[in-house]
GULUM-548913 format. One record per residue (C-alpha): z, y, x. Coordinates in Angstrom, 2 decimals. Each point is the difference from the previous one (the first is absolute). Layout:
BEGIN
         w         v         u
         Z         Y         X
...
# end
This chain:
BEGIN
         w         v         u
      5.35    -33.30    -14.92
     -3.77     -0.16      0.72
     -1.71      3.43     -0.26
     -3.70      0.20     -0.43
     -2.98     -2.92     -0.16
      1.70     -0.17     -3.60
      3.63      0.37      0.77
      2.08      2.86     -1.35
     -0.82      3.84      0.74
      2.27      1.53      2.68
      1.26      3.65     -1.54
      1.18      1.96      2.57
      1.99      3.35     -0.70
     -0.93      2.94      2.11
      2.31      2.75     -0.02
     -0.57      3.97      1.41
      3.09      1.19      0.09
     -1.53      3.87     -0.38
     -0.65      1.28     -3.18
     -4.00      0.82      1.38
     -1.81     -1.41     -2.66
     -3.15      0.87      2.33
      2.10     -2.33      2.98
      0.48     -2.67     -2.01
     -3.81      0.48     -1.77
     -0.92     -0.65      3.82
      1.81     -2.81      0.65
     -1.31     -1.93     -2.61
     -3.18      0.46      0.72
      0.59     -1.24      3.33
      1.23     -2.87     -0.77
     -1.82     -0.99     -2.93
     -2.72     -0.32      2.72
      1.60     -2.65      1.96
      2.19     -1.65     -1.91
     -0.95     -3.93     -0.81
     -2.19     -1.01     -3.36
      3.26     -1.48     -1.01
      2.58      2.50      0.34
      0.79      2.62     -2.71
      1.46      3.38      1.21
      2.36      2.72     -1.55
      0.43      3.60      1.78
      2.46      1.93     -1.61
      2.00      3.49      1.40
      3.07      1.31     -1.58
      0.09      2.23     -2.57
      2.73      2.48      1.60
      0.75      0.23      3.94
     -1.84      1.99      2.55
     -3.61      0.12      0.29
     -0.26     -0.59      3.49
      2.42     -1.94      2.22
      0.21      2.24      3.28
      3.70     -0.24      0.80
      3.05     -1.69     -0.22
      1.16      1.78     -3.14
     -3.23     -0.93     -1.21
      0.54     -3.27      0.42
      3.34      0.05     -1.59
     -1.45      1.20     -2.84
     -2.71     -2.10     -0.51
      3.04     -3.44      0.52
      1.01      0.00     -3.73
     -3.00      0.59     -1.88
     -2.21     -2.51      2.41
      3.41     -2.77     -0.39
     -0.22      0.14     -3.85
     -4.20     -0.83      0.30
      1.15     -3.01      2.23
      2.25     -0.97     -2.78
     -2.90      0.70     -2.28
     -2.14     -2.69      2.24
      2.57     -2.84      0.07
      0.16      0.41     -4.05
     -3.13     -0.09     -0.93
     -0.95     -3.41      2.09
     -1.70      1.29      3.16
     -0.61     -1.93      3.13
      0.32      2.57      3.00
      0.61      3.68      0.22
     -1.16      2.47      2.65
      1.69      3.34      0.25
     -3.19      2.01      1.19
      1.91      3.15      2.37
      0.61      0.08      3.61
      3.48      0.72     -0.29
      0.38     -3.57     -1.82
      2.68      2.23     -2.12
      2.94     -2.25     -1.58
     -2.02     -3.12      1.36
      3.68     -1.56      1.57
      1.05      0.67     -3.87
     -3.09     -1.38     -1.50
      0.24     -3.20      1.69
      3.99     -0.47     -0.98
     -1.21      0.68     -3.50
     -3.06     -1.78     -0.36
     -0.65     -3.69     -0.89
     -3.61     -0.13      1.77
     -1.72      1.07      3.33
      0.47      4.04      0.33
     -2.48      1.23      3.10
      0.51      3.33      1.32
     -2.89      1.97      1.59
      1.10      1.01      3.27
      2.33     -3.78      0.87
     -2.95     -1.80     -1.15
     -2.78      2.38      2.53
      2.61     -0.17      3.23
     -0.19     -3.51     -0.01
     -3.30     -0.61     -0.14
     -0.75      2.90      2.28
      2.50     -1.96      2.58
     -2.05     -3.18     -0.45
     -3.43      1.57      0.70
      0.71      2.08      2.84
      2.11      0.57      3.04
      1.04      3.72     -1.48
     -0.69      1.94     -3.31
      0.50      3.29     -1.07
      0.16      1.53     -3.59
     -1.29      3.17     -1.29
      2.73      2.17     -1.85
      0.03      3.36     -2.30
      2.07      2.11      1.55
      2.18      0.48      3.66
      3.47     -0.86     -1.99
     -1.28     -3.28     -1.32
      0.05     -1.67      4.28
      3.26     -0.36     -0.14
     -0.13     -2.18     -3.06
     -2.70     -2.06      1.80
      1.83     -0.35      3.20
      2.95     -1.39     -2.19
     -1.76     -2.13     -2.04
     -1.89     -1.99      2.58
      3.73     -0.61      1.52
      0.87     -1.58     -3.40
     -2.60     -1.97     -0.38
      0.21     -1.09      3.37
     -3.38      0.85      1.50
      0.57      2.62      2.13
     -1.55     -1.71      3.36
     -3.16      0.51     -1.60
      0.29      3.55     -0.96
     -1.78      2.36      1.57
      0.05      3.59     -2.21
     -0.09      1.76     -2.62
     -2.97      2.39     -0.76
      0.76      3.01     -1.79
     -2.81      1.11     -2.62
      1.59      3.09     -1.14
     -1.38     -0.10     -3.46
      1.83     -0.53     -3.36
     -0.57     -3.61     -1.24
     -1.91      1.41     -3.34
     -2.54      2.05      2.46
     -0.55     -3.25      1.13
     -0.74     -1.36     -2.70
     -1.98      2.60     -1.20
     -1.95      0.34      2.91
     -0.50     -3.30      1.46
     -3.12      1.70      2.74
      2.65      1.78      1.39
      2.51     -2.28     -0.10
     -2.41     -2.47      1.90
     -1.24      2.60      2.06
      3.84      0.60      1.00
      0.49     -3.30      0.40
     -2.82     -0.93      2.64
      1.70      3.26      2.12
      3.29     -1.46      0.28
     -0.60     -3.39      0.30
     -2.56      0.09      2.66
      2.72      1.69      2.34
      2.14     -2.71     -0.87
     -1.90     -2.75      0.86
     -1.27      2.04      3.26
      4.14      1.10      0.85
      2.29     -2.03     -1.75
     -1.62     -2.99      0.62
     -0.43     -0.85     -3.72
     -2.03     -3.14     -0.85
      0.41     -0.03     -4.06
      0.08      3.66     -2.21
      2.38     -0.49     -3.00
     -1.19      2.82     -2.83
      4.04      0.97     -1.14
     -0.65      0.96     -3.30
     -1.55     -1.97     -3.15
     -1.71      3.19     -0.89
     -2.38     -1.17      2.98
     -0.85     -2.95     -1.97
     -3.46     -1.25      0.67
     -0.64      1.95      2.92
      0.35     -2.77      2.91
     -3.54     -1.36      0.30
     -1.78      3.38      0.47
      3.10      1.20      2.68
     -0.64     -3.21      1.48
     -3.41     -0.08      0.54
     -0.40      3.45      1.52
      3.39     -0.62      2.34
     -0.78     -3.94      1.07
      3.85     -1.01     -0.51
      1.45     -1.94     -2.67
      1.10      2.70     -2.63
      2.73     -1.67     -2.86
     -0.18      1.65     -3.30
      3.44     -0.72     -0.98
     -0.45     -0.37     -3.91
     -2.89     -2.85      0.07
      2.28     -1.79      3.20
      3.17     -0.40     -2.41
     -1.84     -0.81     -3.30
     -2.07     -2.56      2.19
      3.36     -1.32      0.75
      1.32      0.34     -3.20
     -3.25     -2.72     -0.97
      1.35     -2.47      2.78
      3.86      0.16     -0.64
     -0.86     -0.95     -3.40
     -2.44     -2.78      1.11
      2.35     -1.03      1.92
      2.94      0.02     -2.43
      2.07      2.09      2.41
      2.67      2.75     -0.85
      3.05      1.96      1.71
      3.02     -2.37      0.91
      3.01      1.08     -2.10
      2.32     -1.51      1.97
      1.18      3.15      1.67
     -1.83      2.85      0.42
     -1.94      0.47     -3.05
      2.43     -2.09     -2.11
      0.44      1.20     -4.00
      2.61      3.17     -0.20
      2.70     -1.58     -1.94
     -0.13      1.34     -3.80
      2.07      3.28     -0.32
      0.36      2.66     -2.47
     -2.30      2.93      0.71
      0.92      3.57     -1.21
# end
């Protein structure tokens, strides 16, 4: 299918799996700014779940509600879907369930980070969230380019709502990184950050991946492309089954 130059519109679902109406307000303006001429755009949060996603349990929480929007996006005819957290919550799930391309934040930023630099690090909320990081780049099976995890110690709303100081914060940590840990590429690890790459990365001079624009930039070329997740193992369909 030909997109653009007078080809069909691309729609792309976008979904915050938070219930931060302000979070997901932020998103959209960030995108909105980069997306293509051609390409319509849908941000949506939950209606019921946690309103930040900080933790495991939070992330538990936020599977159901953010599975039955994916369901909502294969319905109603759309071509791609990003989940917009850096916990990609329920994203194994979303990608059994779903019938088109489902990007997660954080998979979608590790690889790219991998491709532009030797090592990358990623800036997290809070000390109990590094574990999670040091897992995750084992799973997705770039963790020879890993070099830390920078803790900001500051709620993902206060980042949001205070994006100087979140910057500010930012250009702290990551300047020891590149200087110790040898880190060649900043990921920002939460969508909350959204927008805030170019004016990191022009006061730091590395390459600084705002997670959110990476995977719906993505999101454009898997659909361009007319690619989507295998289903021959992995992410095949769950088999149909009474649910009580």
């Amino acid at each position: 299918m030909a997109f653009g130059a007078g080809g069909e519109v691309m729609r792309i679902f976008v979904i915050n799996p938070n219930t931060s109406e302000s979070v997901t307000e932020h998103i959209r303006r960030t995108l909105e700014a980069i997306k293509r001429p051609d390409t319509e755009i849908t941000v949506v949060n939950p209606a019921h779940g946690p309103v930040s996603i900080e933790s495991a349990y939070d992330e538990a929480l936020a599977g159901p509600p953010t599975l039955e929007l994916v369901r909502r996006a294969n319905e109603e005819g759309y071509d791609a879907i990003v989940i917009a957290c850096f916990s990609d919550p329920a994203l194994d799930a979303a990608k059994e369930l779903s019938d088109i391309p489902v990007i997660g934040i954080e998979e979608a930023s590790m690889h790219v980070a991998a491709m532009l630099g030797h090592k990358f690090s990623i800036t997290t909320a809070f000390r109990s969230r590094v574990p999670t990081r040091d897992l995750h780049v084992r799973l997705r099976g770039v963790e020879s380019a890993y070099a830390s995890t920078l803790v900001m110690n500051m709620p993902v709303l206060e980042m949001d709502a205070h994006p100087e100081k979140a910057k500010a914060r930012i250009l702290e940590l990551a300047r020891k990184a590149v200087e110790e840990d040898g880190a060649e590429v900043i990921i920002l690890g939460c969508a909350g950050l959204a927008g805030y790459a170019e004016d990191i990365e022009r006061e730091l001079g590395v390459v600084v991946l705002d997670p959110t624009s990476v995977a719906f930039k993505l999101a454009e070329a898997f659909v361009d492309l007319g690619l989507r997740h295998s289903k021959v193992a992995r992410f095949a369909r769950p088999p149909a089954k009474e649910i009580k």
